[in-house]
N, C-alpha and C positions, 0 to 999 in steps of 0.2 A: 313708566312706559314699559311696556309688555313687550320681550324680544316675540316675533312670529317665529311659529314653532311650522316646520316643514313635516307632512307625512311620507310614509315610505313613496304614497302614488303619486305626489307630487313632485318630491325628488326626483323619482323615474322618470316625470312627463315631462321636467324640463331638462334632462339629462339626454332623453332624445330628441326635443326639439333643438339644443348646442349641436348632435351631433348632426342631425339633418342638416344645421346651417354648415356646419364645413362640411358636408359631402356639397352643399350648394355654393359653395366659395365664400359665405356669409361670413363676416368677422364682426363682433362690435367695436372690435380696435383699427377697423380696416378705415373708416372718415373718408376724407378725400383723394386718398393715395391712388385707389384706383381708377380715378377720373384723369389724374395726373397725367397716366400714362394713355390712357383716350384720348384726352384732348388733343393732341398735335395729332394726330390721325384722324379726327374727325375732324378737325381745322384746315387740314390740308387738302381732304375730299370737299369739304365746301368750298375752300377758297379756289382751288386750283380744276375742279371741276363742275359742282353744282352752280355755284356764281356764274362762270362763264356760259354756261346753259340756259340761265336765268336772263342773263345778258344780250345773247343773242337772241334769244326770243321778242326780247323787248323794241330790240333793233331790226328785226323782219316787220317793225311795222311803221319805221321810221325811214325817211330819205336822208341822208346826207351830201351836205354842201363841200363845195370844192376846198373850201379853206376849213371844213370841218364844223361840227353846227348839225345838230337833227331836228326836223321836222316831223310830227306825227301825221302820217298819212293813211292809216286804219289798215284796208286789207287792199291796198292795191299791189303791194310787190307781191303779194300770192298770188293775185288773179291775173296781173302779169306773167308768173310763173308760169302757171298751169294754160296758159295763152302762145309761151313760149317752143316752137318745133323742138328746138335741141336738147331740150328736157327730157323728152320719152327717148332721145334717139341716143341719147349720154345714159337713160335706165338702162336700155337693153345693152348699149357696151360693158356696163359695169356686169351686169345681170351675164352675159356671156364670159367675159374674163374669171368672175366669181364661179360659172360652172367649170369653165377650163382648170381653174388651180383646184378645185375638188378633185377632180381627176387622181392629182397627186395623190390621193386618201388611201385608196383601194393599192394604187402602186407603192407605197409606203409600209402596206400591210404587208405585202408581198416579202418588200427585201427586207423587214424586219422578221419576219419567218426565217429568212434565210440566216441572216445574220446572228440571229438569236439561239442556231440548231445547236445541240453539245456537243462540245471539239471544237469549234470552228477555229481554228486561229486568226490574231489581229482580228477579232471582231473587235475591240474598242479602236481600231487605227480604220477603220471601212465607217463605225457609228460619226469618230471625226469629221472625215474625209464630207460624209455627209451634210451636217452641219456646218460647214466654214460657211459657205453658202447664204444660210441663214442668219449668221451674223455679221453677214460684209457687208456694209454699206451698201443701201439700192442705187446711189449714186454710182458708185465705183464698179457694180453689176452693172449698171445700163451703157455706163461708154464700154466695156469691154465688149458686149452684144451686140451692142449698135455696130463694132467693127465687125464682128462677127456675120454678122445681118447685111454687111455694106454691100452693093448690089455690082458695084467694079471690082474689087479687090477682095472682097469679104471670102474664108476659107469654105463655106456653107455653098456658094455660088461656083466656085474654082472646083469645087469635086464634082458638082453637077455638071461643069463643064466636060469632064470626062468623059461622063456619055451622051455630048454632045446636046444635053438638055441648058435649056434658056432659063436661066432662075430667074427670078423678077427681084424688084427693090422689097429688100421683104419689107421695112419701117417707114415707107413712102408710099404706098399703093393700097387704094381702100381695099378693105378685106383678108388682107396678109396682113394688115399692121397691127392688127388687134392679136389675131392669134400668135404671132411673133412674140407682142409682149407678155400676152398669158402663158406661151410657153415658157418664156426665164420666169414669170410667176411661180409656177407653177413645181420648174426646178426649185428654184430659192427657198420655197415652202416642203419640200422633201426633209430638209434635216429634222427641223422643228418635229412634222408629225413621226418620223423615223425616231425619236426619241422618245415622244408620247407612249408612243404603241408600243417601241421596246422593254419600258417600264412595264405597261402592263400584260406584255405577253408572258415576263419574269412572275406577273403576279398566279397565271394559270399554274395550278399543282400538277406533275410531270405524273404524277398515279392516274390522272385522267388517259394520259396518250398511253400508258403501258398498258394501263387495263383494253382499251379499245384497240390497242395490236395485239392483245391475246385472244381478243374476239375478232381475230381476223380482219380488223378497219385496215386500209391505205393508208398511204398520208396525203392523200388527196383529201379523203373520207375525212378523216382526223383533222387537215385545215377546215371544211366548212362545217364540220358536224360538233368541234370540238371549241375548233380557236377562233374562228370568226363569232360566235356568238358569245364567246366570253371577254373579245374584245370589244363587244359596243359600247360600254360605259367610255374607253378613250376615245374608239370612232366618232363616240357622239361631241366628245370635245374637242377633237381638232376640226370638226365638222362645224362648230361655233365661232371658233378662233377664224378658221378660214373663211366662212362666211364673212363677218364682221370686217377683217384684213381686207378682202376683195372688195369691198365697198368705199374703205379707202385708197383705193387705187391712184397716186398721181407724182410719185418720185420717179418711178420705174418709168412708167408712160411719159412723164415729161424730158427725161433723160435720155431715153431714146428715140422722142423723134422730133422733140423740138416744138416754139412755138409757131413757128414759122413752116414745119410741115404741110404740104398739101394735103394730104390726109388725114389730119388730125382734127375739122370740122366731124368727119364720119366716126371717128377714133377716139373722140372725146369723152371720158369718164365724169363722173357728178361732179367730183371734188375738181377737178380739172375749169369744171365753169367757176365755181366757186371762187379758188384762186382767179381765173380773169375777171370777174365780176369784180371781183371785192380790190385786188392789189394793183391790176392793170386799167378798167375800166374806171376803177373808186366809187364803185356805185356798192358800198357796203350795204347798206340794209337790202335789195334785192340780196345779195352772196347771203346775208344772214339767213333769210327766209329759205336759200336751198341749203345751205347749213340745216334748218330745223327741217327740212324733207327728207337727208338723207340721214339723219335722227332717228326718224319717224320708221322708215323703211326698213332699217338695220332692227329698230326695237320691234317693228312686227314681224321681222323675219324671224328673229330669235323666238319670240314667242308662239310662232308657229312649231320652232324645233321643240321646245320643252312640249309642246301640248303633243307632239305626236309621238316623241322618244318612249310614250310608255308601251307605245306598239310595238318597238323594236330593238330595244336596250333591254339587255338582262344583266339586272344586279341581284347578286348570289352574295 
């Protein structure tokens, strides 16, 4: 049997094919090791999110019985849906609350400018201070506001009182109650994007801002000519976050005004019927079906942002 004899070019050609395979993470000792560590990760996105996706959907077209039991009823809990008044009148609350806590974006830029200037002292005790907020339970934010809010005794009404002005029930009276709760929205969403942006205003090189104060720039000049466009890659992602957030709107909103509010027909967010439908009513598969609507909404809203971000995000 004749050993095969290797040429110098062949040598070479699989000398570089070995090494392209580790520049490509390629092992032929690697087997199954690397699925190993996959697989609970991909186990976990199916079980705990695709499945239930899968599930619901299945169940926006089924009725369920009182003692539990589905019936396939095709597409009537959609055409109910879309039949339904409080549908578009829960879109446009959510759709309002979600432009309100944006707000927070542009004012997040701001005191992260600030905060971020060189010198500052206790900037990491003001970046805290910002954040607790964001990680306090929205429960335990909504009874504190609600007190806050309270239309007899609340501190908010008591200063007003001062100069003799009439506050109203701000968490009880259509049209105050939504922006009431967008406002603590909107705070609570302050740490999150103040952190975002802080990180990447660190990422801006400080030779941009010396060189344009030696050409005579502001720091006016220098915020929008300088830092605001090298900040839109974060803008654009808490612009995501916050979208997506605002559409599930219904700890905060239920916590502060209750189910039993008079207000709260006008007041009402998607997620908000969802829960009545599905936990209070038991009329699951109708909740399923606005479950897969506000799915729907949220995934072409995103997909709006990605298609237009290339208008107005600059990555350098």
């Amino acid at each position: 049997m004749k050993a095969q004899t290797l040429t110098p070019a062949s040598k070479s050609g699989r000398a570089a094919q070995a090494a392209g395979d580790r520049r490509r993470g390629k092992s032929k000792s690697d087997g199954w090791w690397p699925w190993l560590f996959v697989v609970p990760t991909v186990a976990g996105i199916g079980v705990f999110y695709l499945w239930p996706i899968v599930q619901t959907f299945y169940y926006s077209f089924t009725k369920w019985g009182v003692f539990g039991g589905t019936k396939f009823i095709g597409l009537d809990n959609y055409v109910r849906m879309f039949a339904d008044s409080t549908i578009p009148q829960s879109i446009v609350n959510t759709l309002i609350y979600t432009v309100v806590v944006l707000l927070g974006i542009p004012i997040a830029v701001i005191l992260a400018s600030l905060i971020e200037r060189p010198g500052l002292r206790f900037a990491t005790l003001y970046r805290t201070l910002y954040f607790i907020p964001y990680i306090t339970m929205p429960a335990a934010v909504g009874i504190v506001w609600r007190l806050i809010y309270n239309g007899d005794f609340g501190p908010i009404n008591w200063f007003l009182g001062l100069f003799r002005i009439q506050g109203p029930y701000w968490t009880s009276t259509p049209g105050f109650a939504l922006l009431a709760v967008a406002t603590v929205g909107l705070w609570m969403s302050l740490g999150f994007n103040l952190i975002i942006i802080s990180a990447g205003l660190r990422e801006i090189p400080r030779e941009l801002f010396e060189a344009a104060e030696m050409d005579g720039a502001s720091r006016v000049r220098q915020f929008f000519s300088i830092t605001v466009p090298l900040l839109t890659p974060s803008i654009f992602f808490v612009t995501i976050v916050t979208v997506i957030s605002g559409f599930q709107l219904f700890d905060l909103l239920y916590v502060m005004m209750g189910k039993a509010n008079l207000a709260m027909p006008q007041t009402q967010s998607l997620v908000y019927i969802f829960y009545n439908q599905a936990f209070l009513q038991n009329d699951k598969g109708y909740a399923a079906a606005i479950g897969i609507l506000i799915l729907v909404i949220i995934a072409l809203l995103t997909a709006f942002q990605f298609r237009v971000q290339k208008r107005w995000v600059n990555y350098v």
